[in-house]
N, C-alpha and C positions, 0 to 999 in steps of 0.2 A: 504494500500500500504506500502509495505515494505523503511524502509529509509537507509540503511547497507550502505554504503559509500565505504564498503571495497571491497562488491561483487562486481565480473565480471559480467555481463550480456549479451545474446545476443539474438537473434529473426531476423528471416526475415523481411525485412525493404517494402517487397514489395507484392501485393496482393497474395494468395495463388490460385493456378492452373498453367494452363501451358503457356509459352510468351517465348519471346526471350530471356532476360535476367532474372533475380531475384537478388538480394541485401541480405545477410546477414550481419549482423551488431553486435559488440564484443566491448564493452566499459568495461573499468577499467583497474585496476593493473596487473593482469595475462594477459591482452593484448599483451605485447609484446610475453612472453613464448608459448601463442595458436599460434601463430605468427609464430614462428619460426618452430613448429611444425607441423601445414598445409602448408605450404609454404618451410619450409625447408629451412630457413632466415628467418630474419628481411628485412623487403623492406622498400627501401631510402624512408623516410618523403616525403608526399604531392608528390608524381610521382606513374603516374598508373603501375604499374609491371607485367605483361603478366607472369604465372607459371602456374604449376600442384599443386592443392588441394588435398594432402593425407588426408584421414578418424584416428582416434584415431591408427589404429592397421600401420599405413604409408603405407598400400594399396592409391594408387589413387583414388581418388574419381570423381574427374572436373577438368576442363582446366578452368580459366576464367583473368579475373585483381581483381588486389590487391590492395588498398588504405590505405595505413597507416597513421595515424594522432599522432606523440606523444602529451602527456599533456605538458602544456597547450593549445595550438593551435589546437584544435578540438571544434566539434559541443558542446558536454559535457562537455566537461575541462579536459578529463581523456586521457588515451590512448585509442585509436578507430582504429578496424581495419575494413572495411569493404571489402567485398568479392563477384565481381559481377561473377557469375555464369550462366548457364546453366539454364533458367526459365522453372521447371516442379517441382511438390513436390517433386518427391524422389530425387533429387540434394540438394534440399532447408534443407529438412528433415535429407540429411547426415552430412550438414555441420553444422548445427546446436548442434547434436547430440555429436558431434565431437567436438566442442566448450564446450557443456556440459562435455563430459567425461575428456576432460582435464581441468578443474574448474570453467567453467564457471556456472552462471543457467543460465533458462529463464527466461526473460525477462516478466515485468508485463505491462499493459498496461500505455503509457504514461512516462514509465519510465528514458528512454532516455533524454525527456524533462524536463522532473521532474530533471533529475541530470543536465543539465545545467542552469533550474534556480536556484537550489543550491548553484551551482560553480560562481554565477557572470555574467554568457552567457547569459543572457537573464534576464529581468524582467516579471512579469508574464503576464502581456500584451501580450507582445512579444510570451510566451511560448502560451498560448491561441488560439494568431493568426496563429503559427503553424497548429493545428486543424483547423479553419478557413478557411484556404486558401486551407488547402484538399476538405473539407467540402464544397466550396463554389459555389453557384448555379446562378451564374452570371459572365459576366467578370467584371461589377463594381464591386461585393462583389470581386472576386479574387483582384484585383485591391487593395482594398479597404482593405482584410486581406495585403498585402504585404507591403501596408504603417504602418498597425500595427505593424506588423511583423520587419519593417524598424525603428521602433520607434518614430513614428509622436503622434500617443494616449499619448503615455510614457512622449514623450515632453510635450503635452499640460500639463497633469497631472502636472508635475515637474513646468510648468508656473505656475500650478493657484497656485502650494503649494508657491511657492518664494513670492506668492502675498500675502497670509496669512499670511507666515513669517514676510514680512516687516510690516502688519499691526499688528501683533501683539507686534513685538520689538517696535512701536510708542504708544503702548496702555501700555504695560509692563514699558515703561519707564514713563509714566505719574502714574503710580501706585508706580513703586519706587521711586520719587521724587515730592512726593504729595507740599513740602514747595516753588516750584517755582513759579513764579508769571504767568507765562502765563496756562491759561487752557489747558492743551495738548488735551485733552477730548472734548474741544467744537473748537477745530482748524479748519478751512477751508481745510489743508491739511488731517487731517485723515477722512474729510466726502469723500473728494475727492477719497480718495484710497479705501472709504468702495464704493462708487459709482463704481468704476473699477473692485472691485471683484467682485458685486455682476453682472457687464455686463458679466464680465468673465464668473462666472458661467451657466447666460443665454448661453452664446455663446457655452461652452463645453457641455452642456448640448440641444444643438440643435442639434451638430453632433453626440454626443452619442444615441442620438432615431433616427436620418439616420440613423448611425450603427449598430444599433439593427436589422434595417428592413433590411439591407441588408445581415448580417448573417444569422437571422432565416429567412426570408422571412416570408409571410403574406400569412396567411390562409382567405379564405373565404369561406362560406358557402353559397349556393345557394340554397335558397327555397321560397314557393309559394305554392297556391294550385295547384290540379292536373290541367294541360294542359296547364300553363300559360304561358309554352314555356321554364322551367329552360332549360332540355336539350338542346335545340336548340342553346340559349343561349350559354352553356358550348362547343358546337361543331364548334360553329362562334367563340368564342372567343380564342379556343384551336389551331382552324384551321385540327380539325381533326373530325371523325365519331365515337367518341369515345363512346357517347351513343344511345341509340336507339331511335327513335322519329317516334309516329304515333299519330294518334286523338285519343286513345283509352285514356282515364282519367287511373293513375295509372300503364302505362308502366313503370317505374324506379321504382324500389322494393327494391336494396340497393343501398348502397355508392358509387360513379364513384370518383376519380381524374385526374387532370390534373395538370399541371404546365407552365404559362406559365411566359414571360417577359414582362414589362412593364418598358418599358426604365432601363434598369437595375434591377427594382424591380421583385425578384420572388415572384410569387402569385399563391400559391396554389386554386386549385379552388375544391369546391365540390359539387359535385351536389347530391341533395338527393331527398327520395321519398315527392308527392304530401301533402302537410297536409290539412286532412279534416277528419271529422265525419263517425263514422259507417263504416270503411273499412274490406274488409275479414281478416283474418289470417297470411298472407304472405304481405297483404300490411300493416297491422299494425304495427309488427316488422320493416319493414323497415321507417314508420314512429317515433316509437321510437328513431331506429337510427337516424335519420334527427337529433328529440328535442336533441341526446346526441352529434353531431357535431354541431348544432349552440349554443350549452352553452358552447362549447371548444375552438369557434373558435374569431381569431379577430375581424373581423368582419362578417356582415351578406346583399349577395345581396337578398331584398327581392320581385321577379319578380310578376307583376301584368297583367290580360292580360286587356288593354287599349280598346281591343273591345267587351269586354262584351262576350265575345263564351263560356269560360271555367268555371270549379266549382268555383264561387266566395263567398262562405261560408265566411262569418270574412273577416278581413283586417291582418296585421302583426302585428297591433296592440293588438288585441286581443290574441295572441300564449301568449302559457305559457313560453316563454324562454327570458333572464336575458335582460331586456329594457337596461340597459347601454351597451348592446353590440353597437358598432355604425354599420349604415346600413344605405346601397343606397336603396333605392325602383327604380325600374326598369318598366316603363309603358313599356312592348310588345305589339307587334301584331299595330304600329302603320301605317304599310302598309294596314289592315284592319279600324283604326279608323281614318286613316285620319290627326291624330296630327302632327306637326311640329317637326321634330328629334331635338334630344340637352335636355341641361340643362332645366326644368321645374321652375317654381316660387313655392316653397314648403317650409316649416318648416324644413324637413328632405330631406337632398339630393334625389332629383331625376331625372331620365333620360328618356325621350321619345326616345324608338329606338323600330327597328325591326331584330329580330333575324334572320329574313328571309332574306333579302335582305342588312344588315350590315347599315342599315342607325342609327344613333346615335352610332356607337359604338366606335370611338374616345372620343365621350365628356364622354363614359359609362370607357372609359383606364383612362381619367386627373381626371374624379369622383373619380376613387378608388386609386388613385396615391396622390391625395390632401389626402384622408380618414386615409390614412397610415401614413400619415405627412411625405412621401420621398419627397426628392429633390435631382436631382442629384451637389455634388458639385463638380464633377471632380478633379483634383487633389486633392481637401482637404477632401475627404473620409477617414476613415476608419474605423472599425468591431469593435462593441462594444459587449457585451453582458449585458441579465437582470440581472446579477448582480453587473456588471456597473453601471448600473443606476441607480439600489438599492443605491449603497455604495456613486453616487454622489449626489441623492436625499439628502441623511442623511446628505452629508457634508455642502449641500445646505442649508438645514433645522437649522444647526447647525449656521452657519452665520449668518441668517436671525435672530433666538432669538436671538442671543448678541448682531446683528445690531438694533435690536429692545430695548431689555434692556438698550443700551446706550443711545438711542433716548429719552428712557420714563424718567429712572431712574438715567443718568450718571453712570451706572454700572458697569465700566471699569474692574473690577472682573470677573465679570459675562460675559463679551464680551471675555477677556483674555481667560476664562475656556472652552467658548464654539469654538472660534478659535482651541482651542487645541484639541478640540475634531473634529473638521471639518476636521483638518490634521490629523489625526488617520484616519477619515472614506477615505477621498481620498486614504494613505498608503494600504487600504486595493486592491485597486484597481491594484497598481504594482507589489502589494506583499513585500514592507516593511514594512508591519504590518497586517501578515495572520498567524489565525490558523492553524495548522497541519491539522486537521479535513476536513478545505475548501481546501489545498491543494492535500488533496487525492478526494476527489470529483473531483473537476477539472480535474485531471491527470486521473482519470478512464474511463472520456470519449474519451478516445484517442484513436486510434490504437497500438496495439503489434508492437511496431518495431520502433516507433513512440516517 
């Protein structure tokens, strides 16, 4: 991704085909001159301006409103004009072009946002949540990016670092003034404050895996031998006919999706083909596929049928696919065996229900709802991502040895170094201390316009 500071940029800000309106979007220093030149003025700061949109040659091109933002007081920090038009490509396509031929480029993915966390507008949290909240497949995730997006994440971050700070300015100064008489290093007060980071960190680090699952949402894979009812299962659970269900062992040949809610949580569901021994040609490939979706996925529902009817070759235990995946086992068909619906007494979560008639399938939603580790916490949501967690683990991790070294060795060194290292890995989290490199990743999964 390009970083030129000087470029003009611009792109449609809004999906491509046809709608009511469409948004083109012109950030930088030639902003006002494009400005003047489509428009034929400058339009008053921050008021919508109803004009005619000439093209490069000042032929007309559109009728629409006009939004000018000078620097600083824009989305970016730069000058921004934006431009709602006439929602069809060839409108979106002229104004653009037209942006182009008088100096502007186009626009790279992300870009936009990328230049106001540059400018100060946002930290990368923030910029992140952006995506996010496009992205997001819930109204708790929406919710949930907006509060990032609001600066709640950003806040926490900025708490737990002031809590590092103050511990470390109390460890720093027992290191620079080793001749006084009180142990600064075995005080009551600095166990006290390593006891508070280290609750701290638990606590940030409980809502940053909520906000994991409520960005990416949670994959699961649904498999079983053939007939054990996965489909049925995926069509009760979807509320739709989405797959096809007969007694015929090996109906499901490839991959089905669905997505459903579970109290805010989105949960990808998939259902795959029967796994069992000696299948033809066509059902073996789609058994392949199952083994390469449950080694991809969060977790795994592993459906059993309770009444003994179906191919019960093996248990789940026996598949070749990665045993740390975590997984509910799923007793079906207990309209036929007679079993009690609900949670079972088992090692590994399990659920007696029946796909036919929906009896267990609430206790089969709070099973996979616990599995996920969601919780809704309403207002104090919001969107993290895995390398969030990454970067809060490390900081975690970094704590914990120097709260360690001090406990064994009096190490106050050692604790000093590793604090300062804990506040570098959080930094990376806002983006006060990101490589170039991660920042163009980030920004490339964005939208054009974005």
């Amino acid at each position: 991704m390009r970083n030129d500071a000087q470029d003009t940029i611009a792109a449609a800000a809004t999906p491509p085909g046809s709608g009511g309106i469409a948004v083109v979007r012109i950030s930088g220093p030639k902003t006002p001159q494009i400005a003047r030149h489509i428009l034929q003025k400058l339009p008053k700061p921050r008021f919508a301006t109803l004009g005619d949109f000439h093209g490069a040659d000042g032929e007309r091109i559109d009728t629409g409103i006009a939004l000018y933002f000078p620097a600083p007081h824009s989305f970016t920090g730069e000058h921004v004009l934006e431009l709602h038009g006439h929602g069809g490509p060839v409108p979106v396509a002229n104004l653009v072009e037209t942006a182009i031929t008088l100096g502007a480029r186009r626009a790279e993915p992300g870009e936009f946002t990328k230049r106001a966390f540059l400018n100060d507008k946002l930290d990368l949290v923030q910029a992140e949540a952006v995506a996010d909240l496009v992205g997001s497949g819930s109204r708790q995730a929406a919710r949930a990016a907006l509060r990032s997006l609001s600066g709640e994440f950003s806040t926490a971050i900025a708490a737990l670092q002031e809590r590092l700070t103050r511990l470390r300015m109390h460890v720093e100064a027992a290191i620079d003034f080793p001749e006084e008489e009180i142990d600064f290093l075995a005080d009551a007060g600095l166990r006290r404050e390593i006891e508070e980071c280290a609750e701290a960190f638990a606590t940030l680090t409980r809502k940053a895996q909520v906000g994991r699952v409520l960005r990416d949402g949670y994959r699961m894979v649904i498999a079983g031998r053939p007939n054990a009812g996965k489909s049925s299962l995926l069509n009760r659970l979807s509320g739709e006919d989405t797959a096809i269900v007969t007694e015929i062992a090996g109906t499901t040949r490839d991959i089905l999706r669905e997505r459903i809610d579970i109290d805010g949580l989105s949960v990808e569901l998939v259902d795959t083909a029967g796994l069992r021994e000696n299948p033809d040609r066509i059902e073996a490939e789609g058994i392949r596929r199952a083994r390469d979706a449950i080694r991809s996925a969060d977790a795994v529902l592993w459906i059993e049928d309770a009444a003994g009817q179906g191919d019960t070759q093996g248990d789940y235990a026996g598949q070749d696919f990665p045993q740390d995946i975590p997984r509910i086992v799923v007793r079906n068909k207990i309209d036929l065996s007679g079993d009690a619906p609900g949670r079972a007494e088992a090692s590994t979560p399990t659920i007696n229900l029946s796909a036919k008639t929906g009896a267990g399938l609430e206790a089969l939603r709070v099973a996979i709802r616990d599995l996920a580790g969601y919780q809704d916490l309403g207002e104090g949501a919001f969107t993290a991502r895995r390398r969030h967690l990454e970067a809060l683990e490390r900081s975690k991790t970094h704590f914990e040895v120097g709260a360690l070294a001090l406990e064994q060795n009096k190490a106050g060194e050692l604790l000093a170094e590793e604090l300062r290292l804990a506040q570098q890995a959080l930094g990376e989290i806002t983006g006060t201390f990101t490589s170039d490199d991660l920042l163009g990743r980030i920004f490339a999964e964005f939208c054009i316009g974005k």
